[in-house]
DONULUM-777799 format. One record per residue (C-alpha): residue in one letter; residue number from 1; chain; x, y, z. Coordinates in steps of 0.5 Angstrom, whole numbers, padded with zeros to 4 digits. Example, Ala and Ser with C-alpha at 12.3 -4.5 7.8 and 13.67 -1.06 7.14 Angstrom:
REM DONULUM-777799
   type   seq   mol      px      py      pz
      a     1     A    0025   -0009    0016
      s     2     A    0027   -0002    0014
//
This chain:
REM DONULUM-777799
   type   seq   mol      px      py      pz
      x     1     A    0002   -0032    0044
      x     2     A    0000   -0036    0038
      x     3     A    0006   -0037    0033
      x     4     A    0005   -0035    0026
      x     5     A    0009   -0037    0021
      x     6     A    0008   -0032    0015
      x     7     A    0011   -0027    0019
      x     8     A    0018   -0030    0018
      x     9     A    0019   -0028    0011
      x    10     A    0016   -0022    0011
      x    11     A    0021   -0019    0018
      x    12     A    0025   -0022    0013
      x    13     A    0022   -0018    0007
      x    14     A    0023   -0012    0011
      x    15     A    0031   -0013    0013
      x    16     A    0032   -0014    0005
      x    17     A    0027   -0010    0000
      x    18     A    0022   -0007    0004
      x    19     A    0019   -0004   -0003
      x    20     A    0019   -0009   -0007
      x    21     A    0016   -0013   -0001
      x    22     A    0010   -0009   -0001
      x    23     A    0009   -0008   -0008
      x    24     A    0012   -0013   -0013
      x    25     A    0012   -0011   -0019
      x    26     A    0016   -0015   -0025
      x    27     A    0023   -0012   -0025
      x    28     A    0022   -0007   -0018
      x    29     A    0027   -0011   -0014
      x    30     A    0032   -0007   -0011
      x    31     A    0037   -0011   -0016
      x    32     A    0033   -0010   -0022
      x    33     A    0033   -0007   -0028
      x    34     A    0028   -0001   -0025
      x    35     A    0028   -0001   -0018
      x    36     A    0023    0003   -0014
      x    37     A    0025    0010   -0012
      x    38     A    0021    0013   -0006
      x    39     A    0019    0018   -0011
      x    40     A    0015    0013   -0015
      x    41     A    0014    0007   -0009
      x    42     A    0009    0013   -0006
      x    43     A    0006    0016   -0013
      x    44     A    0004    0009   -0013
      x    45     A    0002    0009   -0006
      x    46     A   -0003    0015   -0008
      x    47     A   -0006    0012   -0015
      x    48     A   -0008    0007   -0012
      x    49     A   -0013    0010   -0006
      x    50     A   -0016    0015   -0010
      x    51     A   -0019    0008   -0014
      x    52     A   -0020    0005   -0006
      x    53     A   -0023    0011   -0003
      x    54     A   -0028    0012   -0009
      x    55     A   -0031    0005   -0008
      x    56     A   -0031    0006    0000
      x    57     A   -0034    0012    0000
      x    58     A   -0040    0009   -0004
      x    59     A   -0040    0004    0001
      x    60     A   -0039    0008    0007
      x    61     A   -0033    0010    0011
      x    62     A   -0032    0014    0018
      x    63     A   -0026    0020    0018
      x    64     A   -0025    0020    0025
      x    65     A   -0020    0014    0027
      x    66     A   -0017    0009    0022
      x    67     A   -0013    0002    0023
      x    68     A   -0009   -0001    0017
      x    69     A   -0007   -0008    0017
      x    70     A    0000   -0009    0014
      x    71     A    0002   -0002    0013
      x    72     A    0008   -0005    0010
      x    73     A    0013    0001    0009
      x    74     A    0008    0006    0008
      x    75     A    0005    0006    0001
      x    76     A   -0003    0007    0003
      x    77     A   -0002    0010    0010
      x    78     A    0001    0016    0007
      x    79     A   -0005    0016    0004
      x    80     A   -0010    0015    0010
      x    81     A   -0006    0020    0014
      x    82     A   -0009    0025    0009
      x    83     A   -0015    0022    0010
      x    84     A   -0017    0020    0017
      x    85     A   -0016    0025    0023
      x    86     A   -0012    0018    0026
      x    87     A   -0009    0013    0024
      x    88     A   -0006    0007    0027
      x    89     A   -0001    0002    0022
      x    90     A    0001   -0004    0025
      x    91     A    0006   -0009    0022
      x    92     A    0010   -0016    0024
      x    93     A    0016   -0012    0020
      x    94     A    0020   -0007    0024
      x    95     A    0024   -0005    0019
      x    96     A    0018   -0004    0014
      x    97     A    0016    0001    0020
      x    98     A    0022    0004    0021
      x    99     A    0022    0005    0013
      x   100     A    0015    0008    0014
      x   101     A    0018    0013    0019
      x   102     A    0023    0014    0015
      x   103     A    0018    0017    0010
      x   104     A    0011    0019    0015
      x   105     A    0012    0025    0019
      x   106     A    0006    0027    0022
      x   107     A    0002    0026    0028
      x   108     A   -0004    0023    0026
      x   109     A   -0001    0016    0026
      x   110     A    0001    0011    0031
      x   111     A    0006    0005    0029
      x   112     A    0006   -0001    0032
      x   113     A    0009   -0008    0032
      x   114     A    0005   -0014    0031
      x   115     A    0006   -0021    0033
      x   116     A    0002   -0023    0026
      x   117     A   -0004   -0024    0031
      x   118     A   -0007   -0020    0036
      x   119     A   -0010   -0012    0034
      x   120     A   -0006   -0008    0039
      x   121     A   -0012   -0003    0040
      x   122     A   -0017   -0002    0046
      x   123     A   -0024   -0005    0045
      x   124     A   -0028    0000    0041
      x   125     A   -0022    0005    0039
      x   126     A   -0023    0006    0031
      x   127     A   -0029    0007    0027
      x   128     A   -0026    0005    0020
      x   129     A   -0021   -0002    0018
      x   130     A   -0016   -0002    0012
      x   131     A   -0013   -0009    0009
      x   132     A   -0010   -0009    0002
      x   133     A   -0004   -0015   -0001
      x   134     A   -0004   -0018    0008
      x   135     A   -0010   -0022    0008
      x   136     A   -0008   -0026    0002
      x   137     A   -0001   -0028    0005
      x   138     A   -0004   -0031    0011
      x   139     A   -0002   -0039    0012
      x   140     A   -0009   -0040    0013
      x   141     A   -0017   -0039    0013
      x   142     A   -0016   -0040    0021
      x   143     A   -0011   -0033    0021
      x   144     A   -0015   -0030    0018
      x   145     A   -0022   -0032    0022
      x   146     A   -0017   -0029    0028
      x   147     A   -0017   -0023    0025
      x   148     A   -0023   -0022    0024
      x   149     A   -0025   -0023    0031
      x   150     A   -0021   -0018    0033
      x   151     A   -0022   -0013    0027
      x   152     A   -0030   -0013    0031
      x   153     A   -0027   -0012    0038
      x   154     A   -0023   -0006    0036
      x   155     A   -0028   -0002    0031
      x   156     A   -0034    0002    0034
      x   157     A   -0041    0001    0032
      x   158     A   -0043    0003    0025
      x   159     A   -0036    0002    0023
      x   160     A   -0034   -0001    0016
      x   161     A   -0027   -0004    0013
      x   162     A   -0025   -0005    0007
      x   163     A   -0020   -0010    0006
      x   164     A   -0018   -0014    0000
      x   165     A   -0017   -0021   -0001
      x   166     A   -0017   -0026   -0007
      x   167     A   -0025   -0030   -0007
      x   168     A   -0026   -0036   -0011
      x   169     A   -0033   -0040   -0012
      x   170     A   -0033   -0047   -0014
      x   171     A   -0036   -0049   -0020
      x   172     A   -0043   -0055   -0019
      x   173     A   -0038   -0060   -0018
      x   174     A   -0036   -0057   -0011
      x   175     A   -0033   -0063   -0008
      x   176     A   -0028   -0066   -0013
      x   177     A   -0025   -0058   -0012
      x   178     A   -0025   -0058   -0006
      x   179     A   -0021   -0064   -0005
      x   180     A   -0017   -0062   -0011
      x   181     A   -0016   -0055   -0007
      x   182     A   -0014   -0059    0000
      x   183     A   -0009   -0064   -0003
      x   184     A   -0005   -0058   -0007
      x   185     A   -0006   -0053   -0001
      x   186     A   -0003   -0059    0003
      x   187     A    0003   -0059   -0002
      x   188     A    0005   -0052   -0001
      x   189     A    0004   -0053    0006
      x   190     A    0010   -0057    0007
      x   191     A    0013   -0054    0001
      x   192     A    0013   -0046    0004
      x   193     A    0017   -0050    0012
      x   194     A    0022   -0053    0007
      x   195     A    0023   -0046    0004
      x   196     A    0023   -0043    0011
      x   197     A    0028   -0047    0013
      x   198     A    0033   -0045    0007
      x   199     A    0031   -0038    0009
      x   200     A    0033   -0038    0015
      x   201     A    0040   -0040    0012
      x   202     A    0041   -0035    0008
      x   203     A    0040   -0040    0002
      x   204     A    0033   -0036   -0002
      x   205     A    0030   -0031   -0002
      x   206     A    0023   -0031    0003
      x   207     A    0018   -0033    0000
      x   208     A    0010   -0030   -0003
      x   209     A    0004   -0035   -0001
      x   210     A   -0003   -0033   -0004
      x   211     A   -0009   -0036    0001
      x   212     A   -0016   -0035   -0003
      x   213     A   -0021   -0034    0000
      x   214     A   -0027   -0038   -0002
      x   215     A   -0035   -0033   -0003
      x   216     A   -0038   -0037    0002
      x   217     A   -0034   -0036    0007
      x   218     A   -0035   -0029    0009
      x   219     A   -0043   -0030    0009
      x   220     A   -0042   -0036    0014
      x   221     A   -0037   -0033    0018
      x   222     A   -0037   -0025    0018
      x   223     A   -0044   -0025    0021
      x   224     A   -0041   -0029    0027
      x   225     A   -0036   -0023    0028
      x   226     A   -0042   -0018    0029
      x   227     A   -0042   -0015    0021
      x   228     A   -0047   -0015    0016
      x   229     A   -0049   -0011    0010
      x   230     A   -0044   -0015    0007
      x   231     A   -0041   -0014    0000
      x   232     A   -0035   -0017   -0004
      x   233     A   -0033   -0012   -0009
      x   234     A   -0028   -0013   -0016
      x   235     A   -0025   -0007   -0019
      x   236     A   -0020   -0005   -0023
      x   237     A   -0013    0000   -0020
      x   238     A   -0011    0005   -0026
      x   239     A   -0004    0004   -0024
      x   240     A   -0004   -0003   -0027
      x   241     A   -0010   -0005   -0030
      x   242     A   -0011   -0011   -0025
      x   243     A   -0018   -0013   -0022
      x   244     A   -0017   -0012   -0015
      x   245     A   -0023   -0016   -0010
      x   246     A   -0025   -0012   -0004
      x   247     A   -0029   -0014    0002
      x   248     A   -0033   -0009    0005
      x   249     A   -0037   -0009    0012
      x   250     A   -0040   -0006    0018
      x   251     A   -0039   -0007    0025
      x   252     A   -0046   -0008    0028
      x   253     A   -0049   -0004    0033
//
């Protein structure tokens, strides 16, 4: 079993705010001028899928069987056991699942706990595949591959995901960015095992990496995974008035 470092901060997140670990807004945390309630925390849950859900069914999406990806402490997935006929929610925190137990009484989803890496599904078992505020906390683009390759193990033909993550495209000058991009990336490697360590001596709080994904990238590796009709779609979420980056895909036949 492979080690994945990111999963560190975010069992961590669970133990000590799994609400603000899901949904980091300005002066949410638990000792913050306003903390979120559950009310609020799942209210959120609700906005946000009625402007996902309006761009997925554009696109195409199967009600029969879910998978989301990072389900946190439950946000979306209260949101997908009213949608799809099953859902199945993993996630490296047990405690953020526990939370999300806590608060998703209904039959129509199953939790499991993650190792950060392999997608505990049987081939072909779901038709549709969730993501939003996972893939962008990933350690590196090789993780993200891995999921990727078990996204298309555990999806059915003709089956479509939708999972978003921040994309960026080089300007001509490409090389002089791609080094710039290698030599900061390196620094915050070493900077994110430093903070780690401090971490597991209850010296600061975990931390949030943001891994960008590059346009290219899901033209040239995507289609090795069995996906086409590939397309990357920017919208904005009402809630906050951000633009959000989504992926979009099908499984092929």
């Amino acid at each position: 079993m492979k080690k994945i470092d990111s999963n560190k901060e975010w069992k961590k997140w669970g133990e000590i705010d799994p609400l603000f670990g899901v949904a980091s807004w300005k002066n949410r945390e638990k000792n913050g001028s306003n903390p979120w309630t559950d009310r609020d925390f799942y209210q959120l849950g609700e906005k946000d899928w009625r402007d996902f859900l309006r761009h997925w069914e554009k696109y195409g999406v199967n009600k029969e069987s879910c998978l989301e990806i990072g389900c946190g402490a439950g946000r979306i997935t209260m949101q997908l056991a009213s949608y799809f006929n099953s859902v199945h929610a993993i996630d490296v925190s047990d405690k953020m699942i526990e939370y999300a137990k806590n608060n998703i009484s209904t039959s129509s989803v199953i939790f499991f706990i993650s190792n950060g890496f392999d997608i505990p599904l049987h081939d072909q078992s779901v038709y549709s595949v969730f993501s939003t505020h996972v893939f962008q906390h990933f350690d590196s683009l090789q993780v993200a591959e891995s999921y990727f390759a078990e996204i298309s193990r555990v999806m059915k033909p003709s089956g479509t995901l939708m999972i978003h993550l921040p994309i960026y495209k080089w300007p001509s000058q490409h090389r002089i960015f791609k080094m710039i991009y290698a030599a900061r990336n390196t620094i915050s490697n070493v900077r994110a095992k430093y903070q780690r360590l401090l971490m597991q001596y209850g010296h600061r709080k975990p931390i949030m990496r943001q891994l960008m994904y590059p346009l290219e990238y899901f033209y040239e590796y995507m289609p090795k995974y069995n996906f086409k009709d590939i397309e990357l779609s920017v919208f904005v979420t009402k809630s906050n008035n951000v633009p959000h980056p989504f992926l979009f895909a099908r499984r092929n036949n």
